[in-house]
ZADO-1210 file (C-alpha; in nm, 4 decimals, padded with zeros to 6 digits):
<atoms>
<atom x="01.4240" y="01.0066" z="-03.5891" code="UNK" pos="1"/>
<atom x="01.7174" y="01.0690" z="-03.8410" code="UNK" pos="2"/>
<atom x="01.9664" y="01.2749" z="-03.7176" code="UNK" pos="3"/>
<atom x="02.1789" y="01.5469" z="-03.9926" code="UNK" pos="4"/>
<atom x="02.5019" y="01.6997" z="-03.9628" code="UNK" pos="5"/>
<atom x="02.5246" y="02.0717" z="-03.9884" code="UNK" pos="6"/>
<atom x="02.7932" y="02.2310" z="-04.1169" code="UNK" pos="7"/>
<atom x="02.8105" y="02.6427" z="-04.1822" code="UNK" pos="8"/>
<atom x="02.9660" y="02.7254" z="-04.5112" code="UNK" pos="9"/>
<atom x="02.9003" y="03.0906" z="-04.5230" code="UNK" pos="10"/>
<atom x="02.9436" y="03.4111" z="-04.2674" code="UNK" pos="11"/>
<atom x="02.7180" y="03.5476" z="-04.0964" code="UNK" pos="12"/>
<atom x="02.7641" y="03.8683" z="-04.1209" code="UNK" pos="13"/>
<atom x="02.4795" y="03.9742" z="-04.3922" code="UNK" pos="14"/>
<atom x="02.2590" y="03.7964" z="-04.1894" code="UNK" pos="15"/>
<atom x="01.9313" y="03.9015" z="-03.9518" code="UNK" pos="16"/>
<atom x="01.9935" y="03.8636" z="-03.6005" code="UNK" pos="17"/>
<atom x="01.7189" y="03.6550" z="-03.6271" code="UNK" pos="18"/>
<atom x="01.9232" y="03.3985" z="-03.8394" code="UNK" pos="19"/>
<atom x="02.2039" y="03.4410" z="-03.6021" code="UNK" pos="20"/>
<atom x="02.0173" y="03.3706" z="-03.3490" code="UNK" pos="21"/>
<atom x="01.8783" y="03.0026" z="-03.5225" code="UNK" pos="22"/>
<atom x="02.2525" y="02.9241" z="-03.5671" code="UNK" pos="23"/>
<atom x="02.2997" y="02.9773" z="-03.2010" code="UNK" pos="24"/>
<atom x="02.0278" y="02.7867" z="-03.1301" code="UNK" pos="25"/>
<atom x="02.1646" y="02.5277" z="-03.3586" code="UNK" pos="26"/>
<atom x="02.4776" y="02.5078" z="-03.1461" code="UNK" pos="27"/>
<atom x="02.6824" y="02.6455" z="-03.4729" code="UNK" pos="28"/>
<atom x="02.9695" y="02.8957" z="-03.4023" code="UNK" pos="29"/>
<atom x="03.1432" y="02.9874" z="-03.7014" code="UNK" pos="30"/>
<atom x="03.2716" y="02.8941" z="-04.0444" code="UNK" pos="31"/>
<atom x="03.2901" y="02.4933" z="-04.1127" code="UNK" pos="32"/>
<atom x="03.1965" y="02.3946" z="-03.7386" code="UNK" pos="33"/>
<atom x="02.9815" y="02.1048" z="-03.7610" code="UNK" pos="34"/>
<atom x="02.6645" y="01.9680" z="-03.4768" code="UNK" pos="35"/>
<atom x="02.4861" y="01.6462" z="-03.5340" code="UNK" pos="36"/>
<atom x="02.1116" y="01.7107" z="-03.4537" code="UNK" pos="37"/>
<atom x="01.8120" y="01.5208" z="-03.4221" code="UNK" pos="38"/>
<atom x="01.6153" y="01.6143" z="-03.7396" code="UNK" pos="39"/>
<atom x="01.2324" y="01.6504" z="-03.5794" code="UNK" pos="40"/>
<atom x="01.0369" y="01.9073" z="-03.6960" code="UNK" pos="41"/>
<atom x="01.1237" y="02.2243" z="-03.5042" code="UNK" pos="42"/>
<atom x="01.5087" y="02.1703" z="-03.6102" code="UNK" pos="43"/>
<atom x="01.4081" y="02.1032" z="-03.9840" code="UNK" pos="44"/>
<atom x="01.2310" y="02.4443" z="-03.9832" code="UNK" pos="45"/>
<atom x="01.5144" y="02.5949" z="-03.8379" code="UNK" pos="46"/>
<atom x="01.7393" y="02.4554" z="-04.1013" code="UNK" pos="47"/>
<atom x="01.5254" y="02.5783" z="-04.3618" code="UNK" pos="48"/>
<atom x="01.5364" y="02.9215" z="-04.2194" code="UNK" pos="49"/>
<atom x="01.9372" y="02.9439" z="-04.2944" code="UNK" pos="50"/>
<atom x="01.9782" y="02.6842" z="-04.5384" code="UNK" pos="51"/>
<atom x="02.1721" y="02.9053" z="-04.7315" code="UNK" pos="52"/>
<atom x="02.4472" y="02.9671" z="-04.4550" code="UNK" pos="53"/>
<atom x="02.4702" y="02.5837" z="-04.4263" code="UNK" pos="54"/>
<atom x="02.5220" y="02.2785" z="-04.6141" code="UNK" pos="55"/>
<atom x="02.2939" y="01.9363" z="-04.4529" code="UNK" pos="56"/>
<atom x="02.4345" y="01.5593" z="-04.4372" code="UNK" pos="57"/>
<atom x="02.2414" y="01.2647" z="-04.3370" code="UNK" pos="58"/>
<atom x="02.3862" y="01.0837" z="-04.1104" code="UNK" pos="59"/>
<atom x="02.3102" y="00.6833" z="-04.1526" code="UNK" pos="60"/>
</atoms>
């Protein structure tokens, strides 16, 4: 599998708790912290869920 890095760009506080919740899950804790994840299928869909609180990088 390819893995991504995850960075959040924007706050979260207009978000759902729902999409606060996917961050957590994520392992992301605030503004410009990074996690390097595995990109299978359950953590794509969960990117796509916030992709606009977050900016993806593939990782080679």
């Amino acid at each position: 599998m390819a893995k991504v890095k995850v960075t959040q760009v924007r706050g979260k506080s207009g978000a759902t708790k729902r999409q606060i919740a996917t961050l957590e899950a994520l392992g992301i804790r605030k503004i410009h912290h990074s996690v390097e994840v595995e990109l299978t299928p359950v953590v794509k869909g969960m990117i796509d869920k916030v992709l606009h609180l977050v900016t993806v990088e593939e990782i080679k």
